[in-house]
N, C-alpha and C positions, 0 to 999 in steps of 0.2 A: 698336682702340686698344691691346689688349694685347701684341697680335703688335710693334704698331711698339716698343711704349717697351722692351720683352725683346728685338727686335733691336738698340735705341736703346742698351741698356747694354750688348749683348754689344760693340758696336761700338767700347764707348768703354773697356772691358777689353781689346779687341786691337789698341787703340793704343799700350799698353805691350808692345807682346809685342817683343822687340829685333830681328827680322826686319822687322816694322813700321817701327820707328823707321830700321834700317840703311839698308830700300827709300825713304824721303820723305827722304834724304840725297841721293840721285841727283840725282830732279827739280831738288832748290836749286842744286845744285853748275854743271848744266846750264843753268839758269834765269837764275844769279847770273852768270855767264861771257857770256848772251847779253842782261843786261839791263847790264850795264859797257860792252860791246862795242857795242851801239845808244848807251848815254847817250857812249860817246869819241867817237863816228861824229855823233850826231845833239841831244846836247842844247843846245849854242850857238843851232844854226841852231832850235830850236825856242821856245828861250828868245827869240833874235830876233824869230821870227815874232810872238810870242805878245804881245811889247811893241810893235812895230810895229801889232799890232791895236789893240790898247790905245790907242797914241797916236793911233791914226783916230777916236777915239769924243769928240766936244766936251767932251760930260758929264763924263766919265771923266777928262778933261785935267783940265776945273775942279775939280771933284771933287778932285784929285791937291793942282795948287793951293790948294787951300784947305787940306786936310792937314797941306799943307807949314809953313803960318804958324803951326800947332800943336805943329812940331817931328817931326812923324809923318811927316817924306816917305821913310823907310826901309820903310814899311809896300809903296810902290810898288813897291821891290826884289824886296821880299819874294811878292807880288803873281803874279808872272808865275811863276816855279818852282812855286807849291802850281795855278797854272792845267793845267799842262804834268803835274806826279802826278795831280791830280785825273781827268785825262782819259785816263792812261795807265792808271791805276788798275783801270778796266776789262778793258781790254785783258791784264794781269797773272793777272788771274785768269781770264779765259778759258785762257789759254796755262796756267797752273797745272791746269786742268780737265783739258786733253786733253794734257796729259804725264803727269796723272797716271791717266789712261784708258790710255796707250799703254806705261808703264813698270811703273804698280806695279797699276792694277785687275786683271789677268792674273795677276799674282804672290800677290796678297792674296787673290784668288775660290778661287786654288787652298788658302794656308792655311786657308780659312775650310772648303773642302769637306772637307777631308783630314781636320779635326779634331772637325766637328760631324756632317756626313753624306757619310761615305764609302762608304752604300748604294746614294747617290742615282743613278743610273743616268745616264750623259752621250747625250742622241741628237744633239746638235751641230747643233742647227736652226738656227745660223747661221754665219755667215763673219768673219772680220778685215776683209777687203775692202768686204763691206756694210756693217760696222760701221763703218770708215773712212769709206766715204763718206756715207754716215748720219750721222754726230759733223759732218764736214765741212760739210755741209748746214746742219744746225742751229744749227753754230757762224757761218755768214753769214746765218742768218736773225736768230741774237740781237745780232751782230754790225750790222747794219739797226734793228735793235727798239732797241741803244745810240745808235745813230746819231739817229734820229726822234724821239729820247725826251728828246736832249740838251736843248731850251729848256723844259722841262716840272722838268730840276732845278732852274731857277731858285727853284722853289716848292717852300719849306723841306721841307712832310709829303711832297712828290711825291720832291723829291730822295733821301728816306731808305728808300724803297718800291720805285719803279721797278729802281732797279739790282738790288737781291737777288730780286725777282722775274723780271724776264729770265736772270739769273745761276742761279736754281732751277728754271726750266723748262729750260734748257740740259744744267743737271745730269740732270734727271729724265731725259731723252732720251735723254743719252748714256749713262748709268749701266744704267738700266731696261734696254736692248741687252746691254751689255756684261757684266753678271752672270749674264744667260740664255742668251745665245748656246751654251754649250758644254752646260749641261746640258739645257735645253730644248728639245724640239719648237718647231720655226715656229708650227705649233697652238697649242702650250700656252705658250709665249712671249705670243704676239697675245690669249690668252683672260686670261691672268694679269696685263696690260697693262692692259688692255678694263677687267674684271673691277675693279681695285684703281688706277684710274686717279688719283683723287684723293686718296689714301693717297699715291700715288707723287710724284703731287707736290707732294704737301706737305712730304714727304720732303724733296724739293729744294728747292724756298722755304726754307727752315730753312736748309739748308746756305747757300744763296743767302744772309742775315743774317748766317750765323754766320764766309760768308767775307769779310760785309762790315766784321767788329768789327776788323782786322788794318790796317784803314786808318789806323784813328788811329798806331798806328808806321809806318807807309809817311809818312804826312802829317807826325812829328813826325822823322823822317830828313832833310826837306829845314827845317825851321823849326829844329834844331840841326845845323847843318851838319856842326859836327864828330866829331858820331855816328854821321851818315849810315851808315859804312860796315858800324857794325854794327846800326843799327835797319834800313835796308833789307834785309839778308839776313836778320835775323830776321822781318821780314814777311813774304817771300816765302818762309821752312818755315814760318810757320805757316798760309798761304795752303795749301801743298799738305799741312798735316798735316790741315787743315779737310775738304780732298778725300779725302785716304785713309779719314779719317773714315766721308767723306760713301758712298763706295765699300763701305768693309764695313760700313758701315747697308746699305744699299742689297742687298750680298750676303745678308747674314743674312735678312731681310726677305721679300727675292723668293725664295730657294731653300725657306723653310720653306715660303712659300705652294706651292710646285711640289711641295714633299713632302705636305702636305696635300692640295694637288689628285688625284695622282696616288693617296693613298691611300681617296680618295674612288671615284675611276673604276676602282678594284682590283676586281674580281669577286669575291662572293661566296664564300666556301668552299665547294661542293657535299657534303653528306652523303650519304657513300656507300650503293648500296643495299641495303637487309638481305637477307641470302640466305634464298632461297628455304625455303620450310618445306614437306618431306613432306607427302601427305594423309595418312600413317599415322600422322603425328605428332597429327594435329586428332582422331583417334577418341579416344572414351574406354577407359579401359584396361579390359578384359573383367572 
């Protein structure tokens, strides 16, 4: 517990550090250009869709009507858009995850080694490549786990649960890889993994929570419309400032344990042998 909560604040000390904050500018800028460019492309036709379902469901009709006689039929407007966030919502922070795996965890593992253990010896037990298709992997398995998991939010304490725990085993995965890769052995990689497996993801669960608290301004961008443009870009930096966060937790964390392991399996000092002593010396003196 000590090791996490001393990683836990160094991590949230080198979110001030202005390199930090310059690198989680990237992802938004990138992020905000590709989530405009879907909503120009694709939010009518989703909106559509989404009310079209709606008006399939009897209940939901009656339901509407009855509303309506209360003066509340704006509620139904309102209705389809928070369906259409809610469900992209996901999806936001996955893509938040693995840009900020592929822009700024690289850029951040090296601040973080440069300035606390630049002893630490790199053996490069793993690759970009595997790492890519590892994050890729995991991201359609939790990507499945979102999918299966969907009529299970209907259920207030399930809906508030499920998402940041698929969303913090996702982290764990990706993260856990990507901070070890460059200094760790495969070995000592897989033993430090093993070894602190549910430290790790707890790690991630956390971050999974803490990247779920950014919805309420993603949610309250489409309920005032005319802020939207800037409560959505500020949900999606603080989605990925959640993850850079979540990343140099994660760096600090894992590399101490590698510096502590390694200084574990360090060999002994050997004391040298005391040189030889004469027989002439053991006589007593005449």
């Amino acid at each position: 517990m000590k090791e996490l909560l001393d990683a836990f604040w160094r991590a949230a000390a080198y979110c001030l550090h202005p390199r930090v904050i310059a690198l989680s500018l990237l992802p938004l800028v990138l992020m905000v250009t590709a989530a405009l460019g879907l909503g120009y492309l694709f939010w009518d036709a989703a909106l559509d869709s989404v009310n079209q379902t709606l008006d399939s469901w009897d209940l939901l009709t009656a339901f509407f009507q009855w509303l309506e006689r209360f003066g509340l039929a704006g509620l139904k407007a309102a209705l389809a858009p928070l369906i259409v966030v809610f469900l992209a919502t996901p999806v936001i922070v996955i893509v938040a995850l693995l840009v900020v795996s592929v822009l700024m965890t690289p850029a951040m593992l090296s601040l973080v080694a440069e300035r606390r253990f630049p002893q630490l010896e790199r053996r490069r037990g793993g690759s970009l490549w595997t790492g890519a298709l590892g994050a890729f992997v995991a991201t359609l398995v939790a990507l499945l786990a979102l999918v299966v998991s969907v009529p299970f939010w209907l259920i207030p304490p399930l809906a508030l649960v499920l998402p940041p725990l698929i969303w913090g085993w996702l982290t764990y995965r990706v993260l856990s890889y990507d901070v070890l890769a460059e200094h760790a052995s495969r070995e000592e990689r897989l033993a430090i993994v093993r070894e602190r497996r549910w430290s790790l993801l707890g790690m991630g669960v956390l971050a999974g929570f803490l990247g779920a608290a950014p919805g309420i301004v993603w949610a309250s961008g489409v309920m005032f419309v005319a802020l939207a443009p800037v409560l959505v870009p500020v949900a999606i930096w603080i989605y990925t400032l959640i993850f850079a966060f979540a990343s140099l937790w994660f760096a600090h964390y894992c590399l101490a344990a590698l510096q502590v392991r390694r200084a574990a399996d360090a060999p002994l000092p050997v004391n040298p042998p005391l040189p030889a002593v004469p027989d002439a010396a053991l006589l007593p003196p005449p």
